[in-house]
DRENTORTI-904207 format. One record per atom (N, C-alpha, C): atom name; residue in three letters; x, y, z. Coordinates in nm, 2 decimals, always signed. Atoms other than C-alpha are relative to their C-alpha. Example, Ala and Ser with C-alpha at 12.3 -4.5 7.8 and 13.67 -1.06 7.14 Angstrom:
<atoms>
+------+------+--------+--------+--------+
! name ! resn !      x !      y !      z !
+------+------+--------+--------+--------+
!    N !  ALA !  +0.09 !  -0.12 !  +0.00 !
!   CA !  ALA !  +1.23 !  -0.45 !  +0.78 !
!    C !  ALA !  +0.09 !  +0.12 !  +0.00 !
!    N !  SER !  -0.09 !  -0.11 !  +0.00 !
!   CA !  SER !  +1.37 !  -0.11 !  +0.71 !
!    C !  SER !  -0.08 !  +0.11 !  +0.08 !
+------+------+--------+--------+--------+
</atoms>
This chain:
<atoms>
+------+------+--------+--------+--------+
! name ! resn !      x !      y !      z !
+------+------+--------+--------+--------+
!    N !  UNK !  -0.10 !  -0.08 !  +0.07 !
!   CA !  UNK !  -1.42 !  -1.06 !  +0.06 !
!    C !  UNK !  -0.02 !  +0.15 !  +0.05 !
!    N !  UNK !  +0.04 !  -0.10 !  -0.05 !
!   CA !  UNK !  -1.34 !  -0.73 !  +0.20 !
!    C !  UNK !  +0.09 !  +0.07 !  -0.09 !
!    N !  UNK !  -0.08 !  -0.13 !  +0.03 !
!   CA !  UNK !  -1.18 !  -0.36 !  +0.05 !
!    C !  UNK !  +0.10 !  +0.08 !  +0.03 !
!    N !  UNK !  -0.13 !  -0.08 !  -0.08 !
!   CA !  UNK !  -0.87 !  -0.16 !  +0.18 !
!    C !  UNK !  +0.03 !  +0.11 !  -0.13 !
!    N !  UNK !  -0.02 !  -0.09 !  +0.02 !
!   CA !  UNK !  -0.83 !  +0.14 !  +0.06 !
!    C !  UNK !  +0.13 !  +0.13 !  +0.02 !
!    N !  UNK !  -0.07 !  -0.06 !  -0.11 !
!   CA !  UNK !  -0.52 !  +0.33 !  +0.15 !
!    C !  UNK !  +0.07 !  +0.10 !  -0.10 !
!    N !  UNK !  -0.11 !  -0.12 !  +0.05 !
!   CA !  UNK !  -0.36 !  +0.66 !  +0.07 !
!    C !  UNK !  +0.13 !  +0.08 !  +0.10 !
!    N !  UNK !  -0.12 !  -0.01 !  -0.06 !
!   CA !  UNK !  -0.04 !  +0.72 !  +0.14 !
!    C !  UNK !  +0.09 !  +0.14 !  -0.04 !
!    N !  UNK !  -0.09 !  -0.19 !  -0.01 !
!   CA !  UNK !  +0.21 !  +1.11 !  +0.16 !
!    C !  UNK !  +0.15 !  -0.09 !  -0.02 !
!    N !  UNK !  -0.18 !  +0.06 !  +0.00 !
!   CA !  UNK !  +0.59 !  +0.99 !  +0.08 !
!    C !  UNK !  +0.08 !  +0.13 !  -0.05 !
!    N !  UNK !  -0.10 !  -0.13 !  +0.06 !
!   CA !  UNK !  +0.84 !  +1.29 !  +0.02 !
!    C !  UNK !  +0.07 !  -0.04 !  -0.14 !
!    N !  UNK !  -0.01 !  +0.03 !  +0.10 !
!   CA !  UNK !  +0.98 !  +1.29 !  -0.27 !
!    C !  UNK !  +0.19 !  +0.02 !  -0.01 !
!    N !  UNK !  -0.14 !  -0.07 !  +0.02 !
!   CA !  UNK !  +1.37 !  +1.43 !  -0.14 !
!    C !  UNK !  +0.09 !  -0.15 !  +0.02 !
!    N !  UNK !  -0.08 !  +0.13 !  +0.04 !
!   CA !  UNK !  +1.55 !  +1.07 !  -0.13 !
!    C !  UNK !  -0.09 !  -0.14 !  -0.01 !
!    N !  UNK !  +0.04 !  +0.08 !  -0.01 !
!   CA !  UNK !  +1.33 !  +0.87 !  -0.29 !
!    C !  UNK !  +0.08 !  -0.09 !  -0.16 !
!    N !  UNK !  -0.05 !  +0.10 !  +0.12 !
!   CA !  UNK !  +1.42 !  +0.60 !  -0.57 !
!    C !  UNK !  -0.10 !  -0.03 !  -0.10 !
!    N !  UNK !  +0.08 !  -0.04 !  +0.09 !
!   CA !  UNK !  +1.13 !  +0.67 !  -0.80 !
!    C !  UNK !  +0.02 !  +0.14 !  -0.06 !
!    N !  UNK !  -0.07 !  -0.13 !  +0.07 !
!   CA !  UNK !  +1.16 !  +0.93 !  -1.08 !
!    C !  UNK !  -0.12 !  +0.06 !  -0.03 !
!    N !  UNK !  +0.08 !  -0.08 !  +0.05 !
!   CA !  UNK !  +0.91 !  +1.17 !  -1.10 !
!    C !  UNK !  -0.08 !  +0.00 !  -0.16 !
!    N !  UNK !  +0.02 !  -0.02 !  +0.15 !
!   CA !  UNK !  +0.90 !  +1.16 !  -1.50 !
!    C !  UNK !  -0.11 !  -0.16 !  -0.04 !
!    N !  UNK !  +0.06 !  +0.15 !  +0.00 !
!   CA !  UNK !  +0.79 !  +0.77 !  -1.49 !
!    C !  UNK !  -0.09 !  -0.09 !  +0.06 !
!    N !  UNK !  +0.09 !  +0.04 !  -0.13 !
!   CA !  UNK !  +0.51 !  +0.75 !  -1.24 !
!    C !  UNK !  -0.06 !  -0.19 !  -0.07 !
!    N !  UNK !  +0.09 !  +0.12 !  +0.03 !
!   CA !  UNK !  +0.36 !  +0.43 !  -1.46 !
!    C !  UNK !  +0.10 !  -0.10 !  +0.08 !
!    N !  UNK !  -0.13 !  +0.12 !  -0.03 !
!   CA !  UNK !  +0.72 !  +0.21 !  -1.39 !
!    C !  UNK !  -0.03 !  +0.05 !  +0.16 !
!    N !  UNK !  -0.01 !  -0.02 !  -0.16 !
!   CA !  UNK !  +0.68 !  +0.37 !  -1.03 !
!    C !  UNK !  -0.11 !  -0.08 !  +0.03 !
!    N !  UNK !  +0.10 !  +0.10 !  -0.01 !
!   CA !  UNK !  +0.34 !  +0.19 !  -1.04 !
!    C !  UNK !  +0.01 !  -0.10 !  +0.03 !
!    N !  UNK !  +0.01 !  +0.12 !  +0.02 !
!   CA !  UNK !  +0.44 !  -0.12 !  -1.14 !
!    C !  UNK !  +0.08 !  -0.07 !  +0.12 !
!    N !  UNK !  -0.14 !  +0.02 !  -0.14 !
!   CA !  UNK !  +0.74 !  -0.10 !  -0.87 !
!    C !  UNK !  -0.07 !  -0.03 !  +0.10 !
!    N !  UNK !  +0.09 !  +0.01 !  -0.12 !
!   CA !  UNK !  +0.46 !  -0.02 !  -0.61 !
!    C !  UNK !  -0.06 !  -0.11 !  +0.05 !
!    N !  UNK !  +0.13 !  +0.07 !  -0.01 !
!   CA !  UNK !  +0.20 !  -0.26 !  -0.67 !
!    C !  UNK !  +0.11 !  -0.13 !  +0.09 !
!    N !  UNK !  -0.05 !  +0.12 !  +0.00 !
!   CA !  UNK !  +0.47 !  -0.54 !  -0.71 !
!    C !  UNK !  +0.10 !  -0.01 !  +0.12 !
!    N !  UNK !  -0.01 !  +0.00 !  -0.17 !
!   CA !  UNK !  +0.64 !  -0.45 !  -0.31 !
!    C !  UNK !  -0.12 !  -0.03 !  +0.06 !
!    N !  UNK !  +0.10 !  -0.04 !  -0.15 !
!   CA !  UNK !  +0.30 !  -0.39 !  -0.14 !
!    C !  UNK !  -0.05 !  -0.17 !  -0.07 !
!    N !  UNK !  +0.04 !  +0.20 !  +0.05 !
!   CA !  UNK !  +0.22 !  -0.83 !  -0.36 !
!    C !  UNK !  +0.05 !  -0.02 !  +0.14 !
!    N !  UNK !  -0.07 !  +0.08 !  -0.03 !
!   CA !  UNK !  +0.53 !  -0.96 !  -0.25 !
!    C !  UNK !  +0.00 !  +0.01 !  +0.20 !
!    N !  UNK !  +0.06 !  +0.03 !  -0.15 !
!   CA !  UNK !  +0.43 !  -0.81 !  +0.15 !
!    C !  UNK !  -0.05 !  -0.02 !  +0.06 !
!    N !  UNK !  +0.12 !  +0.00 !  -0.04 !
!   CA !  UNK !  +0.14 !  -0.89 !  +0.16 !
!    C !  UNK !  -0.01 !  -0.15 !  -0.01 !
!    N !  UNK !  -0.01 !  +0.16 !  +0.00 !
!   CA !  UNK !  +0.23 !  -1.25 !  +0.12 !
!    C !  UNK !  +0.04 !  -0.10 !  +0.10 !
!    N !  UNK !  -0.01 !  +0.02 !  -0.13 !
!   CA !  UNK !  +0.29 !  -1.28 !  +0.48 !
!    C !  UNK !  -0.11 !  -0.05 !  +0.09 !
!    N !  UNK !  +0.21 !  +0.00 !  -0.06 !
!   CA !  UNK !  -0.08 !  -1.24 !  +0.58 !
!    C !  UNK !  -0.04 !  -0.15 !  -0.02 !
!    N !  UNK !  +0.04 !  +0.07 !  +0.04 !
!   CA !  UNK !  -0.26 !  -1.57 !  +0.60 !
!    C !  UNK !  -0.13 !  -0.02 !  +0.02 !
!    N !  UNK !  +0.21 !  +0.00 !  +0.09 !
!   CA !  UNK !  -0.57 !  -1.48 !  +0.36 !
!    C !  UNK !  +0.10 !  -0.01 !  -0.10 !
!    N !  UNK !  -0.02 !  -0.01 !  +0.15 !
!   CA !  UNK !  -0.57 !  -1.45 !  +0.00 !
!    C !  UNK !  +0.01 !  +0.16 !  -0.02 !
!    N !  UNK !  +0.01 !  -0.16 !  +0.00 !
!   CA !  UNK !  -0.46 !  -1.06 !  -0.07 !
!    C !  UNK !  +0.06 !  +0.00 !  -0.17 !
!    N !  UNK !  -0.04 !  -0.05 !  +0.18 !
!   CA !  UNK !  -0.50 !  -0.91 !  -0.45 !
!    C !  UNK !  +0.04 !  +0.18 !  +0.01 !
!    N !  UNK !  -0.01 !  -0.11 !  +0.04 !
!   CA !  UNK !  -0.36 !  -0.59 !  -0.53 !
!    C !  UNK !  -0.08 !  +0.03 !  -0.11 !
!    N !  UNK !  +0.07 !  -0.02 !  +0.11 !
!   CA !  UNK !  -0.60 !  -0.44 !  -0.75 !
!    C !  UNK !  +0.05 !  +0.12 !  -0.08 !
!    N !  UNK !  -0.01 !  -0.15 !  +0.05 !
!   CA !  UNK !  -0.51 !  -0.09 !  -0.82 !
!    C !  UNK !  +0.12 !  +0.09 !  +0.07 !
!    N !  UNK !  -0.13 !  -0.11 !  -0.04 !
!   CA !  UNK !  -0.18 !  +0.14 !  -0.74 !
!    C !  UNK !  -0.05 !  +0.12 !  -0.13 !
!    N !  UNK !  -0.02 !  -0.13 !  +0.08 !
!   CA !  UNK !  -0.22 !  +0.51 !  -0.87 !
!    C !  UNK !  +0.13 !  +0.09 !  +0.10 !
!    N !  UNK !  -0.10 !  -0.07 !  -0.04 !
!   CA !  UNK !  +0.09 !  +0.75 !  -0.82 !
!    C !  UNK !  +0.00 !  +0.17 !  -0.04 !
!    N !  UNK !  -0.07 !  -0.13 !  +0.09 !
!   CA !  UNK !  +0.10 !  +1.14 !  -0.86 !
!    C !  UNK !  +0.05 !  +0.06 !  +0.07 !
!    N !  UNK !  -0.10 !  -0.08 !  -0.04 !
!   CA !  UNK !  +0.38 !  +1.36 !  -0.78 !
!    C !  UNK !  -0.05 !  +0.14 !  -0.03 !
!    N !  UNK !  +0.01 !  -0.19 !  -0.01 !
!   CA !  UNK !  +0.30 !  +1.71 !  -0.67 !
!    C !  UNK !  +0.14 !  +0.07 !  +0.03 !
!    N !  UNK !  -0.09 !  -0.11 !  +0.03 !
!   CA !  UNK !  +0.56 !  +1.95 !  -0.81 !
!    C !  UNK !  +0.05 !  +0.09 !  +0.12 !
!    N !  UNK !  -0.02 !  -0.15 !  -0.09 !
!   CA !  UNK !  +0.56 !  +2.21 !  -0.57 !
!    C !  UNK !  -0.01 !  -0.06 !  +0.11 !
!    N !  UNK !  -0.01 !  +0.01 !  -0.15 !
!   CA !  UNK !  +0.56 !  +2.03 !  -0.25 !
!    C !  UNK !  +0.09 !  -0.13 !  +0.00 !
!    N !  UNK !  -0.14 !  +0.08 !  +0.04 !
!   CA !  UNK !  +0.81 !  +1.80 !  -0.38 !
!    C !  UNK !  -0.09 !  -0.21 !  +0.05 !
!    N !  UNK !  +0.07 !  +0.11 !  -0.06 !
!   CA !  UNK !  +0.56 !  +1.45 !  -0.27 !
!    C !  UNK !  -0.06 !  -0.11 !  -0.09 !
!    N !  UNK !  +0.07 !  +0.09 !  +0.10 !
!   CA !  UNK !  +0.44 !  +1.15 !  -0.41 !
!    C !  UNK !  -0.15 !  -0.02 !  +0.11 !
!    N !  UNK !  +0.13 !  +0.07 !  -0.12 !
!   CA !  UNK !  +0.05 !  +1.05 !  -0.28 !
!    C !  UNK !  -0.02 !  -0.11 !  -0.11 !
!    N !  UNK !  +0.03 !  +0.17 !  +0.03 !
!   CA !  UNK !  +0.00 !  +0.68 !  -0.33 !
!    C !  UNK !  -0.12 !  -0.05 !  +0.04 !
!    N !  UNK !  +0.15 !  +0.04 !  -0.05 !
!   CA !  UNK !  -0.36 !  +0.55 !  -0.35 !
!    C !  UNK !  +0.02 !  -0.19 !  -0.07 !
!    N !  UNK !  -0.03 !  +0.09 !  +0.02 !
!   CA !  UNK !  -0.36 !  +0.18 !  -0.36 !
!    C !  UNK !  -0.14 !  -0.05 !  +0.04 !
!    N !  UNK !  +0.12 !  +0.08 !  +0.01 !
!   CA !  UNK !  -0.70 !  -0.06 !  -0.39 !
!    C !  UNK !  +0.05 !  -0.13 !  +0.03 !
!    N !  UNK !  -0.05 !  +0.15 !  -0.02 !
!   CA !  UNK !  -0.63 !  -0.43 !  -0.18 !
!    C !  UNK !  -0.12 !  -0.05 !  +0.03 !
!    N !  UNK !  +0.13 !  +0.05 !  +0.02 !
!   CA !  UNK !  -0.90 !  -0.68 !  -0.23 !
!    C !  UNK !  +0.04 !  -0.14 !  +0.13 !
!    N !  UNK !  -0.09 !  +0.10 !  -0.10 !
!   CA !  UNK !  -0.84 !  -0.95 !  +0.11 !
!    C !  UNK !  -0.10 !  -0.10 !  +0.01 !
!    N !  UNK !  +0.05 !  +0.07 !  -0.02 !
!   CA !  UNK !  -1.03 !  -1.28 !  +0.13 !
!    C !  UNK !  +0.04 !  -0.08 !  +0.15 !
!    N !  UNK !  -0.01 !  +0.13 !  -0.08 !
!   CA !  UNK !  -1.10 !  -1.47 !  +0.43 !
!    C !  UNK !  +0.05 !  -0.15 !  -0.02 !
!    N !  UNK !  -0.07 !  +0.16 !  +0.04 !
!   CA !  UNK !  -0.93 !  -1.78 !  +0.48 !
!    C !  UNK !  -0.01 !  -0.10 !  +0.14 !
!    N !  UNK !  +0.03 !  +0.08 !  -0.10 !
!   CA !  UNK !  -0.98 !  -2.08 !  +0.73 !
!    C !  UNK !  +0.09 !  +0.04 !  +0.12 !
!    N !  UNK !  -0.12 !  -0.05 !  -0.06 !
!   CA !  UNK !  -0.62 !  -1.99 !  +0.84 !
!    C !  UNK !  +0.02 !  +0.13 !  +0.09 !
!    N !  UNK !  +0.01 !  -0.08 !  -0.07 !
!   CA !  UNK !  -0.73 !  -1.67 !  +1.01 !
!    C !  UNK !  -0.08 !  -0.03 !  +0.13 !
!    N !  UNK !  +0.07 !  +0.02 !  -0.11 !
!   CA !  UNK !  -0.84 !  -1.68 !  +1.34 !
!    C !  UNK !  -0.10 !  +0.09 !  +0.07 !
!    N !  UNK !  +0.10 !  -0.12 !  -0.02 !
!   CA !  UNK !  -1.14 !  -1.49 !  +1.46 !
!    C !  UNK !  +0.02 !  +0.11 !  +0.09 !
!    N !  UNK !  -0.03 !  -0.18 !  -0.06 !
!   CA !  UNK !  -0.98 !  -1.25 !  +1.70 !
!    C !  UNK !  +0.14 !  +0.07 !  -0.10 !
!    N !  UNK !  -0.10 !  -0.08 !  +0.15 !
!   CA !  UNK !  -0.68 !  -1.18 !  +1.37 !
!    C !  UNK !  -0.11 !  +0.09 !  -0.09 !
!    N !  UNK !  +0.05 !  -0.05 !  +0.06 !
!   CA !  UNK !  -0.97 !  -1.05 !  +1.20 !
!    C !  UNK !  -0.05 !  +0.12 !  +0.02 !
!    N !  UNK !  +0.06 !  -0.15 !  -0.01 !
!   CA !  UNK !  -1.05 !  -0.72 !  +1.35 !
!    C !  UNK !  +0.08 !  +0.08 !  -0.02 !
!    N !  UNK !  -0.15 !  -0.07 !  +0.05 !
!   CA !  UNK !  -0.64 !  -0.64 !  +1.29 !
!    C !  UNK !  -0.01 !  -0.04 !  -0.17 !
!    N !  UNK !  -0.06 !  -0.01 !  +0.11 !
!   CA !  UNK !  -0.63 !  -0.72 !  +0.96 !
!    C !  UNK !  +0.06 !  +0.14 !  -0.10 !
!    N !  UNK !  -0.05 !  -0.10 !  +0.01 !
!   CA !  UNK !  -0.64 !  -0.42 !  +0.85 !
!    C !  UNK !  +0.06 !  +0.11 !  +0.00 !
!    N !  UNK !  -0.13 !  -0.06 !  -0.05 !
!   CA !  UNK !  -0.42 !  -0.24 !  +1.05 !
!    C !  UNK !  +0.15 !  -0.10 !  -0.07 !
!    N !  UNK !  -0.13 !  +0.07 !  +0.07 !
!   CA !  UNK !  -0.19 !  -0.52 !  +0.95 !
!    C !  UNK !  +0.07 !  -0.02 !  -0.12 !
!    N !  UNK !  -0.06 !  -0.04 !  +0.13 !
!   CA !  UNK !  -0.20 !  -0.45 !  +0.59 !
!    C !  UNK !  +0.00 !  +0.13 !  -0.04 !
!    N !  UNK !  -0.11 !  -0.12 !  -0.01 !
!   CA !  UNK !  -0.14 !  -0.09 !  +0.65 !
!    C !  UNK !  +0.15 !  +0.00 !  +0.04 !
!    N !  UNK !  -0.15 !  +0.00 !  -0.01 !
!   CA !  UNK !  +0.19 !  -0.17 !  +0.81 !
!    C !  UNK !  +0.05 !  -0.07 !  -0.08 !
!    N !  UNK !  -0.09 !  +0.07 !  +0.14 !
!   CA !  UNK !  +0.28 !  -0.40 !  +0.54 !
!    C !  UNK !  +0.06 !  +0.05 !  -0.05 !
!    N !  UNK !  -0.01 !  -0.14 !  +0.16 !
!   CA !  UNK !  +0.25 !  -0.14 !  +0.30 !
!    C !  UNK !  +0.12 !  +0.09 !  +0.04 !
!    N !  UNK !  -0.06 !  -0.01 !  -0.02 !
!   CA !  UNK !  +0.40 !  +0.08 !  +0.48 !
!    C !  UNK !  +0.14 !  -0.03 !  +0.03 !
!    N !  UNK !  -0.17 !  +0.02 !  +0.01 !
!   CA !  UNK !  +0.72 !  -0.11 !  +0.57 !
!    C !  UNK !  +0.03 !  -0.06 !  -0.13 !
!    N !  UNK !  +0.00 !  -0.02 !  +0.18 !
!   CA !  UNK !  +0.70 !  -0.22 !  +0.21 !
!    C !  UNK !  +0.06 !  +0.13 !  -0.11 !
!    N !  UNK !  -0.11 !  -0.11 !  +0.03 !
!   CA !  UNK !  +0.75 !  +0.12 !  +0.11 !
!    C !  UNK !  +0.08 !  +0.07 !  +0.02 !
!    N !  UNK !  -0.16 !  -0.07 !  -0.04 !
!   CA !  UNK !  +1.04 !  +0.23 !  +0.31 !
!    C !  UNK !  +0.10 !  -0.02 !  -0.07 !
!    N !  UNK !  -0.11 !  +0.00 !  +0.05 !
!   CA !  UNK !  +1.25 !  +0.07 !  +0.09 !
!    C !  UNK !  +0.00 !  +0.09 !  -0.14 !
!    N !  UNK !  -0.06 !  -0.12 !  +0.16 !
!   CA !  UNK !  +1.17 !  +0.33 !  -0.22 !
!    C !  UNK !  -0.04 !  +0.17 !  +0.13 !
!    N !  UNK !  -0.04 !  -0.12 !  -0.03 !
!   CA !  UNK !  +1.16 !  +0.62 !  +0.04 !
!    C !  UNK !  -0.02 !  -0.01 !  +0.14 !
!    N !  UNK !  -0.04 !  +0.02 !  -0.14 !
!   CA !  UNK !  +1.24 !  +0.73 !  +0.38 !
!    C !  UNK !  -0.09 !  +0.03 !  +0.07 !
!    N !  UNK !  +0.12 !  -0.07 !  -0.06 !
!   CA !  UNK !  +0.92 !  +0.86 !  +0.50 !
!    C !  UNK !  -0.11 !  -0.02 !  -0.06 !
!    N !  UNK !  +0.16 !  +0.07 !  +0.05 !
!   CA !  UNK !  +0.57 !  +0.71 !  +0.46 !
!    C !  UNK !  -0.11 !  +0.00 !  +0.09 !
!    N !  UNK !  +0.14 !  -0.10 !  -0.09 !
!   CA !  UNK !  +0.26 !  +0.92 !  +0.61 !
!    C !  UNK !  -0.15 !  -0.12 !  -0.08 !
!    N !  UNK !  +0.12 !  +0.00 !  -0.02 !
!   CA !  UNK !  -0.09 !  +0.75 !  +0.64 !
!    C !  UNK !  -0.13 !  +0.08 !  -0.04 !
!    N !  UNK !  +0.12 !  -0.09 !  +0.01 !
!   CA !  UNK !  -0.36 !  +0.96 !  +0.49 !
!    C !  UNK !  -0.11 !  -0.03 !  +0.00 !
!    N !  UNK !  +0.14 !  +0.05 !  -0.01 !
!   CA !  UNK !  -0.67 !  +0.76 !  +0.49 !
!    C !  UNK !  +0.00 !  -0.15 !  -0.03 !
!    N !  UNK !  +0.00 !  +0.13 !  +0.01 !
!   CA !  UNK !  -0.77 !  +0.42 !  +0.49 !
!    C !  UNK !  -0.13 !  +0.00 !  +0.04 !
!    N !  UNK !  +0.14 !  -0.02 !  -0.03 !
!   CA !  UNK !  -1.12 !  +0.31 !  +0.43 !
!    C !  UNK !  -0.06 !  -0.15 !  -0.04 !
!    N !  UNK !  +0.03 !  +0.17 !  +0.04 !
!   CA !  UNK !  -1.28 !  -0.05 !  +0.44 !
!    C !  UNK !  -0.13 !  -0.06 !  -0.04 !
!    N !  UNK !  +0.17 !  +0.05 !  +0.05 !
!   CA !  UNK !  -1.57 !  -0.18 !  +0.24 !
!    C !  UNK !  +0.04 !  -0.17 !  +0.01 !
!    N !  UNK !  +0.03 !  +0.13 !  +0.04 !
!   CA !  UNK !  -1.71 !  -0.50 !  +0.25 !
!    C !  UNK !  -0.11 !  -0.04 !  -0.08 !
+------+------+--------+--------+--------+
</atoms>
């Protein structure tokens, strides 16, 4: 079992989340970055989506906690990408609630 960690910068000027509702934005979040992470062949849990919207620079930062089990189905040279490969998930996952989705850190515990 390993950790993924990823924080994510999204603007906030045509996005389809409402500032006022960050929990529903949550639940929106978690339940894209599931349903693309269902591609991968491991076992991937979303554990944790947090959302806060900074006022003044008009941005959402998105911190998301993915929990990824090994699986027979992976092959031993897939395994040193994984993790790049569920950063792009994510990110093309979240293009469809906004047009722009920055990388801020990504950190992997095992």
């Amino acid at each position: 079992m390993d950790i993924i960690w990823l924080c994510l910068h999204c603007p906030g000027k045509f996005c389809e989340l409402l500032p006022d509702a960050l929990e529903i934005g949550e639940i929106t979040v978690k339940a894209l970055i599931t349903q693309a992470l269902k591609s991968l062949p491991l076992i991937t849990i979303v554990d944790k989506v947090e959302i806060d919207f900074l006022h003044t620079k008009n941005i959402y930062i998105i911190q998301a906690c993915i929990w990824y089990f090994d699986s027979c189905n992976v092959l031993p040279t897939d395994k040193d990408n994984i993790g790049v490969r569920i950063e792009g998930l994510v990110g093309q996952s979240l293009l469809q609630l906004f047009w722009e989705v920055s990388l801020d850190a990504t950190t992997e515990l095992s």
